[in-house]
C-alpha positions as CSV (number, residue, x, y, z in Angstrom):
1,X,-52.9,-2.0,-17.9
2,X,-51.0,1.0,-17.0
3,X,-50.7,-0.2,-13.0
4,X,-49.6,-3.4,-14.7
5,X,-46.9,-1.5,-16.6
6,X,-45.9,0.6,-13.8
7,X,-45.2,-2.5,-11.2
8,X,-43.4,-4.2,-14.8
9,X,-40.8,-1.2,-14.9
10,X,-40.1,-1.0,-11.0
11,X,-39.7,-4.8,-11.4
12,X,-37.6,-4.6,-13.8
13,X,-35.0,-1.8,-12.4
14,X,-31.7,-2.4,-11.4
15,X,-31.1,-3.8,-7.9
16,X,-30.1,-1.6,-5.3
17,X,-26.5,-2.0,-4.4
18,X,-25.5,-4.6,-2.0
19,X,-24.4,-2.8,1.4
20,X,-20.4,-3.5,1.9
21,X,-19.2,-6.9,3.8
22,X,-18.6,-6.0,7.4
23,X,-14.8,-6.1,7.2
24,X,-13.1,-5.5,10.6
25,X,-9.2,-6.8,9.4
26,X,-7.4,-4.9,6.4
27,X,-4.1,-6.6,5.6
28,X,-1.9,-4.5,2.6
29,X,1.0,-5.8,1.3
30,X,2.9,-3.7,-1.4
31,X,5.6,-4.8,-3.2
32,X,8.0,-2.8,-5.8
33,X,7.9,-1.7,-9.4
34,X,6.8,-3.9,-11.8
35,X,5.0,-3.8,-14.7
36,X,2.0,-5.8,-15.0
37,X,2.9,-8.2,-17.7
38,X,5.8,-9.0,-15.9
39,X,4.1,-9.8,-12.4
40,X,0.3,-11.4,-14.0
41,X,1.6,-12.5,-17.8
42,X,1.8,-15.9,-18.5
43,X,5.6,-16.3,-18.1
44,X,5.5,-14.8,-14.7
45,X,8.8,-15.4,-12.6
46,X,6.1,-15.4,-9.7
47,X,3.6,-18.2,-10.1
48,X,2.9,-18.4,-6.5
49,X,1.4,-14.6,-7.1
50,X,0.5,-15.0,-10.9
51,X,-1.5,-18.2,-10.0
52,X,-1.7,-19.4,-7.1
53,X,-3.3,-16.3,-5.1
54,X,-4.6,-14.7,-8.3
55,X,-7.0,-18.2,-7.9
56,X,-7.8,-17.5,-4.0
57,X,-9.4,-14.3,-4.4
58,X,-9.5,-11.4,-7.7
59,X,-7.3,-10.0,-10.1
60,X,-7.0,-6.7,-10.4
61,X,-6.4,-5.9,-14.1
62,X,-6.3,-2.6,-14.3
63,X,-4.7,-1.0,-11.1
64,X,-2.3,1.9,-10.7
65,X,0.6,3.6,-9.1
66,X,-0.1,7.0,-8.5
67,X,3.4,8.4,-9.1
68,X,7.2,8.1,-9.7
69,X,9.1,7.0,-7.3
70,X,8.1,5.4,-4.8
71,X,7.6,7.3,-1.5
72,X,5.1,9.5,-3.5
73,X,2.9,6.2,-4.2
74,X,3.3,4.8,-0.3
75,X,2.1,8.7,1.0
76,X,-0.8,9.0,-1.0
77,X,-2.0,5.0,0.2
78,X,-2.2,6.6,3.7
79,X,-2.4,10.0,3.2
80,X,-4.4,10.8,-0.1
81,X,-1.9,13.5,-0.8
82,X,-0.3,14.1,-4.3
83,X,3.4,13.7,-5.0
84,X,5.7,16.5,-5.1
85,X,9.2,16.5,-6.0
86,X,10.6,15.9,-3.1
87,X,8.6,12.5,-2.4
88,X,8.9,11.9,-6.1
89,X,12.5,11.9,-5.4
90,X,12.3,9.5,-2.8
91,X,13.7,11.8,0.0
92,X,16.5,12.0,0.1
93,X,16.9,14.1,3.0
94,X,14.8,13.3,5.8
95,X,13.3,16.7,5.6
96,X,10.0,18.5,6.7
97,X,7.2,19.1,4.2
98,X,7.0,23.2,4.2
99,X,4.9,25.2,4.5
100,X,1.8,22.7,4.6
101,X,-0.2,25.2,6.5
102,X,-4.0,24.6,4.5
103,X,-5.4,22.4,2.4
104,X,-6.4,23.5,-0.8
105,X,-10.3,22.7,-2.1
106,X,-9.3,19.3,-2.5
107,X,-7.6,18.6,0.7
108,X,-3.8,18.8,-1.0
109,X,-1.5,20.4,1.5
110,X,1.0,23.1,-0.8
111,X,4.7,23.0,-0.6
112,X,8.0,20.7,-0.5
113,X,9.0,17.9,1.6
114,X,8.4,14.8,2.8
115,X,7.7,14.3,7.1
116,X,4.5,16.0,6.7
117,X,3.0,18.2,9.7
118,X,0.3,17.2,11.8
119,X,-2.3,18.9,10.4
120,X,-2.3,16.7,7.6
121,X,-5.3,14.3,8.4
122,X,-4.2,10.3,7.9
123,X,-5.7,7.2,7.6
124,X,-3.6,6.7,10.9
125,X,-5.5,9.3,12.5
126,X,-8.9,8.6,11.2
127,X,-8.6,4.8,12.6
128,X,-7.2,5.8,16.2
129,X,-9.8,8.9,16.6
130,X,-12.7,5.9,15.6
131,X,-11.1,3.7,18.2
132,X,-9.4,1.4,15.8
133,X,-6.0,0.1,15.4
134,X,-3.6,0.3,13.4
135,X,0.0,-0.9,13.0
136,X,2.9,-1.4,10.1
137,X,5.1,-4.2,10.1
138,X,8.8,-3.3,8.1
139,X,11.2,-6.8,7.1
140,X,14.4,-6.0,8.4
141,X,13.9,-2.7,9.9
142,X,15.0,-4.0,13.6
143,X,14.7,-0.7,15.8
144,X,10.5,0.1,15.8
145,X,9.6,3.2,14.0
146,X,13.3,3.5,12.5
147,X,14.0,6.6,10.2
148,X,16.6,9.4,9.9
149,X,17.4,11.7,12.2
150,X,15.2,15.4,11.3
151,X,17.6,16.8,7.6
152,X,19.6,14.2,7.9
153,X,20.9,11.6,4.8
154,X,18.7,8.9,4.4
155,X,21.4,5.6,4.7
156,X,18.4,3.2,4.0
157,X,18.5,4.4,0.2
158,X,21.4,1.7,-0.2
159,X,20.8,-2.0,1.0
160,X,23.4,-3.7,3.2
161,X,24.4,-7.2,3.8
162,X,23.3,-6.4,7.3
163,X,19.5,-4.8,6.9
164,X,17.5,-4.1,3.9
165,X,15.1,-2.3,5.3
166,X,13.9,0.8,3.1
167,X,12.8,4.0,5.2
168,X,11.1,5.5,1.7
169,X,8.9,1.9,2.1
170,X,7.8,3.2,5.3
171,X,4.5,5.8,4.8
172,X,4.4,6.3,8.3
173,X,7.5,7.8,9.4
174,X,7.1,10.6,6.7
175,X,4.1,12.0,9.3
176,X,4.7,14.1,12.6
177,X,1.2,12.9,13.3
178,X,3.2,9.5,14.1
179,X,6.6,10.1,14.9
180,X,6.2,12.9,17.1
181,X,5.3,10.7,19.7
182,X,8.2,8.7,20.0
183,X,6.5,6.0,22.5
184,X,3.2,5.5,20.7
185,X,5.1,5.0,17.1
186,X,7.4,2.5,18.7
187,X,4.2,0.6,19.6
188,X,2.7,0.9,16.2
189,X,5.6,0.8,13.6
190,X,6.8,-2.4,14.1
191,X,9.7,-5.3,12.5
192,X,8.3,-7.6,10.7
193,X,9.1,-10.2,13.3
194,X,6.0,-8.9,15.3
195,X,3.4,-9.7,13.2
196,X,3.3,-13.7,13.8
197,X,2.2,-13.2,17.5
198,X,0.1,-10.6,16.7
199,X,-2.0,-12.9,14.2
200,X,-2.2,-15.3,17.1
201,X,-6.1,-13.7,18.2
202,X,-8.5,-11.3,16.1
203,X,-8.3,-9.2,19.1
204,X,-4.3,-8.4,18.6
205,X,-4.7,-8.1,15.0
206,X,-5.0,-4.5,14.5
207,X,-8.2,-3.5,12.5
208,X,-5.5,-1.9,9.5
209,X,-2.3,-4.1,9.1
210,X,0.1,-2.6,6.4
211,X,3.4,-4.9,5.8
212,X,6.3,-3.9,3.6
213,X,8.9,-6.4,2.6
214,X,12.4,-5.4,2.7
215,X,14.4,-4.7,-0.5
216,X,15.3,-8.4,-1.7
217,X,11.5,-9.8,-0.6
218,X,9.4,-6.7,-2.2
219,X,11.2,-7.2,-5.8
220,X,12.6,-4.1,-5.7
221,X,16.1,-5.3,-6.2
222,X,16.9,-8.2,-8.6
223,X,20.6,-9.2,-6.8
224,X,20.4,-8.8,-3.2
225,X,22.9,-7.1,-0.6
226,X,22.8,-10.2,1.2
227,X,23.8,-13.0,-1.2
228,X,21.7,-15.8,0.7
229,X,18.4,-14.3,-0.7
230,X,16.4,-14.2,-3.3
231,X,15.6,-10.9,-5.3
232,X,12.9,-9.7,-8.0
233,X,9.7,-11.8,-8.8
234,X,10.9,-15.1,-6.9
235,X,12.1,-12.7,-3.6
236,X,8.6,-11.5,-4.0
237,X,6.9,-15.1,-4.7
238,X,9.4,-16.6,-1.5
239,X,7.8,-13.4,0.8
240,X,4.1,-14.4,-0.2
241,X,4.7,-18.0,0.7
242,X,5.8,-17.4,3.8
243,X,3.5,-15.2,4.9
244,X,0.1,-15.1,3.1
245,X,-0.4,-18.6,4.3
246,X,0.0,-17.1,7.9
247,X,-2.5,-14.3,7.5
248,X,-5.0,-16.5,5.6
249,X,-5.2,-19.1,8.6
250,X,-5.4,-16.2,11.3
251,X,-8.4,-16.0,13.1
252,X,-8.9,-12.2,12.4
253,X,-8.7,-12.7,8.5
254,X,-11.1,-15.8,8.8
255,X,-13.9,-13.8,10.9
256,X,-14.1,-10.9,9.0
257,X,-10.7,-10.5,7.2
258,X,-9.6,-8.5,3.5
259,X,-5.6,-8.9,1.9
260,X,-4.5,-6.8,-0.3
261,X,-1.4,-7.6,-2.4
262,X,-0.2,-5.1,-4.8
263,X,2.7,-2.7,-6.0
264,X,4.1,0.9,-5.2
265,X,4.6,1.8,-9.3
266,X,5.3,0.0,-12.3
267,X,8.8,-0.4,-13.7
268,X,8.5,1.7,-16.5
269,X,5.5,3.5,-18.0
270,X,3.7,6.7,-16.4
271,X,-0.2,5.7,-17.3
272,X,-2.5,7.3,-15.0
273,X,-6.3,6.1,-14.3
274,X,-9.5,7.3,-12.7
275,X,-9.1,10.8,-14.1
276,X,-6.0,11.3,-11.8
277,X,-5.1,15.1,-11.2
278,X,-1.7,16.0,-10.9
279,X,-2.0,18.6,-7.6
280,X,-0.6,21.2,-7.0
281,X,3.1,20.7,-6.1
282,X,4.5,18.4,-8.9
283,X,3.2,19.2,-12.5
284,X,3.8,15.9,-13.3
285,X,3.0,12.9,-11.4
286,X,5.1,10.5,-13.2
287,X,7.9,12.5,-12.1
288,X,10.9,11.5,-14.1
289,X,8.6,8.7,-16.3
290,X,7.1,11.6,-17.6
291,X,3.6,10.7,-17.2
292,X,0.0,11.7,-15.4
293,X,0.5,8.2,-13.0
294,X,2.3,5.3,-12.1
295,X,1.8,3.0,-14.7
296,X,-0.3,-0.5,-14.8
297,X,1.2,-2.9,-11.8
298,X,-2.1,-5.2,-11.5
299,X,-3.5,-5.8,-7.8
300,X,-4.9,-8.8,-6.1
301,X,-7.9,-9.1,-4.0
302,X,-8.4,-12.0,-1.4
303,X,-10.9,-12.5,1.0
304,X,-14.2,-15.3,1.9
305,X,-16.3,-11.7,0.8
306,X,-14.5,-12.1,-2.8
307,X,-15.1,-15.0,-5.3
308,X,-11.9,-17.1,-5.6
309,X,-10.4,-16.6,-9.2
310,X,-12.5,-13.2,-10.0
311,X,-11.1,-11.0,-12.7
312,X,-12.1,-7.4,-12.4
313,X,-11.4,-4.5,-15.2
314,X,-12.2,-1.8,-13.2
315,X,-9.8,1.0,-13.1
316,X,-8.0,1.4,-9.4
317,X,-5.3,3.6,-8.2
318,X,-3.8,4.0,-4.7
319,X,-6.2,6.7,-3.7
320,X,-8.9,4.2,-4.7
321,X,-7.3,2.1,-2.4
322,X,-7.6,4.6,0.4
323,X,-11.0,5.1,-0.1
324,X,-11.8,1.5,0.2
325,X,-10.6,1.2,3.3
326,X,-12.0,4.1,4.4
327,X,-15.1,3.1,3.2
328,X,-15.0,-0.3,4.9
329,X,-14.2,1.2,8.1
330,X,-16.7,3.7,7.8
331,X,-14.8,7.5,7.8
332,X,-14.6,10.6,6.0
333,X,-12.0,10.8,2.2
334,X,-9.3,12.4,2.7
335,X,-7.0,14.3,0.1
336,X,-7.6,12.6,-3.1
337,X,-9.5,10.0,-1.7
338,X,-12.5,11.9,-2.0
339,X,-12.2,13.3,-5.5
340,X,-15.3,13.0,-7.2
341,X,-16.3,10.6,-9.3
342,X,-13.4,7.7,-7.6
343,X,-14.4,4.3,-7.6
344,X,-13.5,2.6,-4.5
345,X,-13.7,-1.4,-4.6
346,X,-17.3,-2.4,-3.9
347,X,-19.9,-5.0,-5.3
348,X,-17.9,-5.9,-8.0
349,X,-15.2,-7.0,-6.0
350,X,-16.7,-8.0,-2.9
351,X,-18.8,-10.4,-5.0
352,X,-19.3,-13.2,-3.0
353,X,-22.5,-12.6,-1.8
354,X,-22.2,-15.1,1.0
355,X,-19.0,-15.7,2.8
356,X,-17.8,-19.3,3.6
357,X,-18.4,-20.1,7.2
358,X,-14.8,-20.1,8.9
359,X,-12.4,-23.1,8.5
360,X,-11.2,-24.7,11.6
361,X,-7.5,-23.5,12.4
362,X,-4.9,-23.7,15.0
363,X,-4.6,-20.2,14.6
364,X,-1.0,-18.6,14.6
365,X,0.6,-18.3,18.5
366,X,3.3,-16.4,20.2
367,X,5.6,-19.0,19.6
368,X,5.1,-19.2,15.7
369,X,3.2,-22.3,15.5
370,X,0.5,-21.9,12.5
371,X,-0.8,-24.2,9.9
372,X,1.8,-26.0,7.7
373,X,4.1,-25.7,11.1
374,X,6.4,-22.9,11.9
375,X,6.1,-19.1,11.1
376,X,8.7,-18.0,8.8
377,X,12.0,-16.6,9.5
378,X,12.5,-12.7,9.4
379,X,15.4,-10.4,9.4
380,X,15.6,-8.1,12.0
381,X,4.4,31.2,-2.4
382,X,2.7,28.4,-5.4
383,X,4.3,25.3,-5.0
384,X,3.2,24.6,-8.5
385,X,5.9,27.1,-9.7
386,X,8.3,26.3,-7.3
387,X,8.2,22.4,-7.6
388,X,8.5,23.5,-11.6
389,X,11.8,25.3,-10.7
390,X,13.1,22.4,-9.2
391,X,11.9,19.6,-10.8
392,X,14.6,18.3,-13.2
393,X,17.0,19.1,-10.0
394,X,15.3,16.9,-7.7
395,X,14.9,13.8,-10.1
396,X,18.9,14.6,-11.2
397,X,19.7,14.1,-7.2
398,X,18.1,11.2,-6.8
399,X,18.5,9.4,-10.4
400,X,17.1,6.4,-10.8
401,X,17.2,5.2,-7.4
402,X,14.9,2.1,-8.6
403,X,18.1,0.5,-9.6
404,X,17.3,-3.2,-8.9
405,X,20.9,-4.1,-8.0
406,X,21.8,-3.0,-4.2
407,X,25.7,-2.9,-3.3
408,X,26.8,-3.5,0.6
409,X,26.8,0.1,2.5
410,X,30.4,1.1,2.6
């Protein structure tokens, strides 16, 4: 009786956890600062997003930005590092991150700025030191690996009928670890125009594919510098219909592919998840919001690993995020990545235990022939104290640079 009741409790124990879905292709899209209602509700102004993809893969419910503004939230997706008021001001001045010498216990570099040293371990560096690839594809930024010259103005904080590219939408220019050399992040941080040929084969689809829309296309600004395009949710909705198609038919996304679709910050609103810790150079992440985080934006999920039309109320932020992918390709958390107790995605939303086998598809080649036809058209001492100090001062600078109307450049 007792054997009997033994073998009855083992049996009746929860399953072990399912081991991760060998994922070789990450695709990340982020758009811009909106609120979750406004993105997922049911009068949506993006029903491609709200509907269409949400029923391809998993809703999100209850992701988070990190910060306010933005750069903050687009660092700590490749970085794990915490805002500080320079990033939280969006950097204005293309300037180093100082004195960034040590981490502290958890892996948070202390002091100010925003091109951060080399010693500051990225997901970049993790990928290329495992033999992986990595690259980041920018709408409109024409020039590869295009950012400010070293103190320098930032002239990409204003759209212009000409480019709408947004440097501060750009994590990997804020690292030395990439821009330092010149030839190798020319290779790497690429216009958006790239990315159709490189979808053409699995084997020149990098392993981590990272793609920001420019300032009209990411919903970042509702009237656009340049007048023939569309802004807010339905630039956002045009962007994912031109191009989620193309990465969902490429063979690299089909063999063993995830897409990720989701949001810097929210609009407005400073809620924090996942027992979020400020670090130690801003007090407040929120930054001018006022808050521990970056609000509720909502994320979506798709992949053949994930069960089409999933809804998931699991707390996620962007160090979540991180830790996902790090997970999936198998290296160490970094900064904030690796705080205890983080839940980075697993069973719950890779829950299709058995993938669909590959659909037949033309693939997407050089020339821009996919499925559906042609590839769409592209444009070109304690830093606590001290960031205290300066706080109100940065976020004065900067105001509220997530103005959604952009005016030409003078």
């Amino acid at each position: 009786m007792c054997v009997a009741a033994i073998v009855t409790a083992f049996a009746a124990g929860p399953a072990p956890a399912r081991a991760l879905p060998a994922v070789k292709h990450v695709f990340v899209i982020v758009l811009e600062n909106k609120n979750y209602d406004s993105s997922f509700g049911p009068s949506s102004a993006a029903p491609y997003l709200s509907k269409d993809l949400v029923a391809k893969g998993q809703l999100l419910t209850q992701y988070f930005g990190i910060g306010h503004l933005s750069l903050d939230n687009y660092i700590a997706m490749v970085s794990g590092q915490a805002p500080n008021v320079i990033t939280q001001s969006d950097c204005q001045v293309f300037q180093d991150f100082l004195p960034g010498v040590v981490p502290d216990a958890n892996g948070q570099f202390v002091g100010q700025g925003c091109v951060y040293p080399t010693a500051v371990p990225t997901l970049m560096s993790q990928l290329e030191a495992k033999g992986l690839t990595w690259k980041g594809y920018m709408e409109d930024m024409g020039t590869p690996c295009n950012h400010p010259a070293a103190n320098a103005q930032d002239t990409t904080q204003t759209a212009s009928a000409q480019s709408q590219y947004a440097a501060r939408h750009n994590p990997f220019v804020y690292f030395h670890g990439v821009i330092d050399d010149d030839a190798a992040c020319k290779s790497k941080v690429r216009d958006l125009g790239d990315l159709g040929a490189d979808l053409a084969t699995a084997a020149t689809t990098p392993n981590f594919t990272f793609i920001t829309p420019d300032l009209c296309h990411d919903g970042h600004d509702a009237t656009c510098a340049n007048p023939a395009q569309k802004g807010g949710l339905p630039g956002e909705d045009e962007f994912l219909q031109q191009w989620v198609p193309a990465i969902l038919a490429s063979p690299a996304y089909q063999q063993d592919g995830v897409l990720v679709i989701t949001y810097d910050e929210s609009e407005s609103g400073a809620e924090a998840c996942c027992n979020e810790q400020a670090g130690p150079n801003s007090p407040v992440p929120g930054g001018p919001d006022n808050g521990p985080g970056g609000g509720r934006t909502g994320t979506v999920v798709i992949s053949p690993f994930v069960q089409p039309g999933s809804v998931n109320d699991t707390p996620y932020n962007h160090y979540s995020l991180l830790r996902s992918v790090e997970d999936l390709f198998g290296l160490e958390h970094i900064g904030f990545a690796g705080a205890d107790g983080l839940a980075p995605f697993g069973n719950d939303v890779f829950n299709r235990t058995t993938a669909p086998a590959p659909a037949p598809s033309p693939g997407v080649g050089a020339a821009g022939a996919g499925r559906g036809g042609a590839l769409p058209p592209t444009g070109g001492g304690t830093a606590a104290a001290g960031a205290a100090a300066v706080l109100v001062a940065g976020w004065l600078l900067v105001g509220r640079t997530r103005q959604r109307v952009s005016s030409p450049t003078p």
